[in-house]
C-alpha positions as CSV (number, residue, x, y, z in Angstrom):
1,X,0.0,0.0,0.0
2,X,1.4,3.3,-0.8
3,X,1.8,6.0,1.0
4,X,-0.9,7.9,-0.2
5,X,-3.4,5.2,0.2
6,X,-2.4,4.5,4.1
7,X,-3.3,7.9,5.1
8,X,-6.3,8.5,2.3
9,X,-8.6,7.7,5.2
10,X,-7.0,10.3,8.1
11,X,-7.4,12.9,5.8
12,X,-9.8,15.5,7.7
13,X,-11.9,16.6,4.6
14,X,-14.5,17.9,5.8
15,X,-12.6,19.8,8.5
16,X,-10.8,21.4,5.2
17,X,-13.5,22.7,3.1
18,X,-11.4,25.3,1.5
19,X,-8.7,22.7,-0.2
20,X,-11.9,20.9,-1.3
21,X,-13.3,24.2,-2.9
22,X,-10.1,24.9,-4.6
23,X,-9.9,21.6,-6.3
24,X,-13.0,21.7,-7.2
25,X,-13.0,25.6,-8.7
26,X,-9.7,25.3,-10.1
27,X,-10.4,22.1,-12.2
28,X,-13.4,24.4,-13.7
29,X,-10.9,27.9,-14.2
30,X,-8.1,25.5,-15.5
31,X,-9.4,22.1,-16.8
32,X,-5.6,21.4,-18.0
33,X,-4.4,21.8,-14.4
34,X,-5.0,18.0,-13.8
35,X,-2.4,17.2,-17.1
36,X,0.7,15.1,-15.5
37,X,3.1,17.8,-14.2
38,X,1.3,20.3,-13.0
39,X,2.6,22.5,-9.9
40,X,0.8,23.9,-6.9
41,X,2.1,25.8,-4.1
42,X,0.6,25.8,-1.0
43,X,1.9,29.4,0.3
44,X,1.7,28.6,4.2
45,X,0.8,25.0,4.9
46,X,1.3,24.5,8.6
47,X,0.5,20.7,9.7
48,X,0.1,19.9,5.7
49,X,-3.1,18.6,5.6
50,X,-4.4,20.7,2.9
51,X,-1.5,20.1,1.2
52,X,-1.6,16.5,0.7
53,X,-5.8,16.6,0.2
54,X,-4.6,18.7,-3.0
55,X,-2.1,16.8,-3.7
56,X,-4.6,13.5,-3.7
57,X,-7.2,15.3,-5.5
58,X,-5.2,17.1,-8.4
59,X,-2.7,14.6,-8.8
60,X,-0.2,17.1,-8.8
61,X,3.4,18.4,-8.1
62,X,3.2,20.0,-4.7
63,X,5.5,22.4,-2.7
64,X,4.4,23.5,0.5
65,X,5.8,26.4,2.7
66,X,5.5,27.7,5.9
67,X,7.4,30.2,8.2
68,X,7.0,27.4,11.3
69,X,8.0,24.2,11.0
70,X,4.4,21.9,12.2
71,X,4.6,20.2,9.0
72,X,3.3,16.8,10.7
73,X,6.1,14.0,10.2
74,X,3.9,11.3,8.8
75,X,3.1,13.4,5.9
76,X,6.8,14.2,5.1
77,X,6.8,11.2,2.9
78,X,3.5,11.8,1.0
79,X,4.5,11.0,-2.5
80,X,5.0,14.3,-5.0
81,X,4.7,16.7,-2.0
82,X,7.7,18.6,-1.1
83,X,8.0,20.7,2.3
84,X,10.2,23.8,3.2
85,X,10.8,26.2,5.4
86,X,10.4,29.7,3.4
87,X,8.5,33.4,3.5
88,X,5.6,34.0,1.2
89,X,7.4,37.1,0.8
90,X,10.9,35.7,-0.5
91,X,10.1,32.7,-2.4
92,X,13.0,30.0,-3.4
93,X,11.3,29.7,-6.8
94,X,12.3,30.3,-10.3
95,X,9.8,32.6,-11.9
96,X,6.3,31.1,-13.6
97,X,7.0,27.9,-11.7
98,X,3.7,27.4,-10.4
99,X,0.4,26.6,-12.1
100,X,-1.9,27.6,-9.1
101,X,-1.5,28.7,-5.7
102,X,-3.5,27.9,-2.5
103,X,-3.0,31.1,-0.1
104,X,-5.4,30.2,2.3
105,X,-5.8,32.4,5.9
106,X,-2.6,33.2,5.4
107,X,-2.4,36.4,4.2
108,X,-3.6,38.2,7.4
109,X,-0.7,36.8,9.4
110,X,1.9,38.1,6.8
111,X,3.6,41.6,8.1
112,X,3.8,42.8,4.4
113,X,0.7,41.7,2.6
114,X,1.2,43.5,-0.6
115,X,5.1,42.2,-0.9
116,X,3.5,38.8,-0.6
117,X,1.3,39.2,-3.5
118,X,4.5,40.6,-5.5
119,X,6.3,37.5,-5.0
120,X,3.6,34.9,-5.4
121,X,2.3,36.6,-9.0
122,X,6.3,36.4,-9.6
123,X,6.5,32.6,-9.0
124,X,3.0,32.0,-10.6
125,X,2.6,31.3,-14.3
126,X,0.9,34.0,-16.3
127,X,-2.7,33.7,-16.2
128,X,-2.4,31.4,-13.6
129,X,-4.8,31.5,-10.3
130,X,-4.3,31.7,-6.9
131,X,-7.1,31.1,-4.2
132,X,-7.3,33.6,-1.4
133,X,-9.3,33.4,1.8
134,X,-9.2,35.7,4.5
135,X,-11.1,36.6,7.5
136,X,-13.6,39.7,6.4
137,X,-12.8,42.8,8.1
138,X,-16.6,43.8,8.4
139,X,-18.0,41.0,9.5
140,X,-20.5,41.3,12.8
141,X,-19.5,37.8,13.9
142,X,-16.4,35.7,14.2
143,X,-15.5,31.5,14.2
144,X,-18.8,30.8,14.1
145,X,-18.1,27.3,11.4
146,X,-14.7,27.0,12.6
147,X,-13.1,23.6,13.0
148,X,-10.4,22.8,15.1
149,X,-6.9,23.9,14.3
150,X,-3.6,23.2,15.9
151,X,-3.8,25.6,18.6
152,X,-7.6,25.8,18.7
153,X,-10.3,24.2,19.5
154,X,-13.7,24.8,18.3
155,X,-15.4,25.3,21.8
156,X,-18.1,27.4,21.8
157,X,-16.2,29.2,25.0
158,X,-13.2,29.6,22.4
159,X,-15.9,31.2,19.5
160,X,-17.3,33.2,22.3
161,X,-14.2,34.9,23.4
162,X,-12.9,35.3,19.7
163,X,-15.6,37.7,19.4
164,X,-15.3,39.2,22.0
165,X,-11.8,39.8,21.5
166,X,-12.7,41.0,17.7
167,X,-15.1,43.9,19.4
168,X,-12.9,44.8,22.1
169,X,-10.3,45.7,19.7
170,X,-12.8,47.5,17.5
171,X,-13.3,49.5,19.9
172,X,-10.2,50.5,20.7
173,X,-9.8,51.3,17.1
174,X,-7.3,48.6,17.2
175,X,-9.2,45.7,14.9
176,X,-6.0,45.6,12.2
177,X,-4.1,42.9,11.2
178,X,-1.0,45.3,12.2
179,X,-1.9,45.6,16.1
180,X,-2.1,41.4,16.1
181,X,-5.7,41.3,16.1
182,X,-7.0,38.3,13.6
183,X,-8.7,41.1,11.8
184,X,-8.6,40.0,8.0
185,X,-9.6,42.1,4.9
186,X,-12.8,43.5,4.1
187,X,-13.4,42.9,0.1
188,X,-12.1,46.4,-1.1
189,X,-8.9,46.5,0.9
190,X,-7.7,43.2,-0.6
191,X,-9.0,43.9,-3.9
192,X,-7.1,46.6,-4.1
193,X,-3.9,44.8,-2.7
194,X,-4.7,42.1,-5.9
195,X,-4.9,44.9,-9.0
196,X,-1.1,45.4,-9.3
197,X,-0.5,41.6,-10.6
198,X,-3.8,40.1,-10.1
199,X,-6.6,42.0,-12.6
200,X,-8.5,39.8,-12.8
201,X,-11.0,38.5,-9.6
202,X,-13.3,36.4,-9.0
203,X,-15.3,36.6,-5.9
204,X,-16.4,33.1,-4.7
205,X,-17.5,34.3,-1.0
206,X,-21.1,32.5,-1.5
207,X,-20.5,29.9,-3.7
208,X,-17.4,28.9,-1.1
209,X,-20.0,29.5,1.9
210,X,-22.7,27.1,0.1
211,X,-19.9,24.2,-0.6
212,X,-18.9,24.5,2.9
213,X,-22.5,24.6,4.4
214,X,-23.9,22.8,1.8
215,X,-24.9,19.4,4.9
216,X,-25.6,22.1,7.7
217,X,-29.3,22.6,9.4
218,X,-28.0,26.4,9.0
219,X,-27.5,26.1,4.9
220,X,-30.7,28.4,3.9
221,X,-29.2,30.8,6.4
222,X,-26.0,30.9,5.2
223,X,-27.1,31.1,1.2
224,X,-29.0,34.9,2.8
225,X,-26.2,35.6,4.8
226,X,-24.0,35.2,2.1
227,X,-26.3,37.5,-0.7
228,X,-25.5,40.6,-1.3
229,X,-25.4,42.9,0.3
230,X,-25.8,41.2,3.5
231,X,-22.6,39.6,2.4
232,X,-20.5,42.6,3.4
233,X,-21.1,41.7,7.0
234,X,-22.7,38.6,7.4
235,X,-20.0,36.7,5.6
236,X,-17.0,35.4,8.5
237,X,-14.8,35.3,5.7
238,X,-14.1,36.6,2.0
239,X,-13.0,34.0,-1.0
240,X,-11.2,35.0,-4.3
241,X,-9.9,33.5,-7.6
242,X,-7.3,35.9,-9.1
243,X,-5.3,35.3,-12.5
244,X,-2.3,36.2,-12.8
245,X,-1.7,39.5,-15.3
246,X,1.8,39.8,-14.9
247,X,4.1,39.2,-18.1
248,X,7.6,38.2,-19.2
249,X,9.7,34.6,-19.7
250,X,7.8,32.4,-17.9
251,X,11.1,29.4,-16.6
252,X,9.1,26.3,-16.1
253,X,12.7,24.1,-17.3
C-alpha cells in the first residue's frame, strides 16, 4: 500500500473545506491543471493537511511552505509533496513555476501583505490562479463554522471569546491585522492589494460558503447571509480566484 493510500482515510476533509473548494474551482478555471506535471504551491501549509488533500485530488506536483515548522512527520513522505521552510514574501522559486496557488488564511498573518502578493504573481505562471481566503474585516461575527486547528479548538467558549476579543479591539480602534488582532480584509482592501499583478477577480465568497455549508441545518441561512449585500457583513470570511496579469519569460525548465 502506498503511502498515499495508508493515510487517504485520516485525511480531515470535511474539517478542510477550503482545499476541497479549490480543487473543485480550479479544475473548472483551468481544466488542464490536472495534465501530468502540474505545480501547486501551497503558500503557508502548517500541519500539511491541505496540502496533501490537493495533492490527492489534483494529482499534482506540490511544494508547500510555511514560516514554522508543524509540518506533521507522517506526511513528510507523501509521494509528490515537497516541504520547506520559506516566507511568502521571499520565495525559493524560479519565476512562472507554479500553475496555481493555494493562499489560504494566510495572508492576514503576513507583516507585508502587498510584498507577498508581488512574490507569489512572480513565482505564478501568467494567467495562472491563486485562491485567497481571509477573515472579512466587516464581518459582525467571528469563528462561528470553525473547526479545530492546531492551537484551537472549536469550543463554543473559544468562539465566544474570539468575538469578543474581535469587538474589544474594534473598539479600541485597534481591529487591524498590524496591532495582532485576527482582523482580515474586508473585500475592497484586498481587492485593491490584488490589481497590481492580479486584474482579474473572481469573488467566490457565496459559492465557497454554500460548498462548505452545503450538509448544515444552517444552509438556507447561510445562502441569505451570504447574498448581497448582507454579504458585506454577514460573511465570517471573504473568498477570491485571481489570474495572474503579470508578463515576461515564464522558466518552467
Amino acid at each position: 500500500m502506498s503511502v498515499a493510500s495508508a493515510h487517504r482515510s485520516e485525511l480531515p476533509v470535511s474539517s478542510h473545506a477550503g482545499a476541497e473548494f479549490f480543487c473543485q474551482q480550479l479544475q473548472q478555471l483551468d481544466p488542464q491543471v490536472r495534465q501530468s506535471g502540474s505545480r501547486i504551491l501551497i503558500a503557508g501549509c502548517g500541519a500539511g493537511h491541505e496540502a496533501a488533500l490537493i495533492q490527492q485530488l489534483l494529482d499534482a506536483d506540490i511544494e508547500a511552505v510555511d514560516v514554522e515548522n508543524e509540518f506533521e512527520e507522517s506526511l513528510r513522505a507523501w509521494p509528490r509533496l515537497n516541504y520547506q521552510l520559506a516566507s511568502v514574501c521571499d520565495l525559493p522559486f524560479a519565476d512562472g513555476w507554479f500553475d496555481a496557488i493555494f493562499y489560504h488564511h494566510v495572508i492576514e498573518h503576513v507583516n507585508d501583505p502587498a510584498k507577498s502578493l508581488v512574490e507569489l504573481s512572480r513565482v505564478l505562471k501568467p494567467g495562472g490562479w491563486i485562491f485567497i481566503g481571509t477573515p472579512n474585516r466587516h464581518r459582525l461575527v467571528s469563528s462561528v463554522g470553525a473547526h479545530r486547528q492546531t492551537q484551537w479548538q472549536p469550543t463554543w467558549r473559544n468562539k465566544l471569546n474570539d468575538n469578543l476579543n474581535d469587538w474589544t479591539a474594534r473598539l479600541r480602534g485597534r481591529f487591524r491585522n498590524e496591532y495582532g488582532a485576527h482582523a482580515g480584509f474586508s473585500r475592497q482592501e484586498l481587492s485593491r492589494l490584488l490589481q497590481r499583478d492580479f486584474g482579474e477577480q473572481r469573488w467566490v465568497t457565496k459559492a465557497y460558503l454554500q460548498h462548505k455549508y452545503l450538509n448544515h441545518r444552517f444552509a438556507p441561512a447561510v445562502s441569505v447571509i451570504a447574498s448581497a449585500p448582507l454579504c458585506q457583513v454577514g460573511a465570517p470570511s471573504i473568498y477570491v480566484f485571481a489570474r495572474n496579469v503579470q508578463h515576461g519569460r515564464c522558466n518552467r525548465s
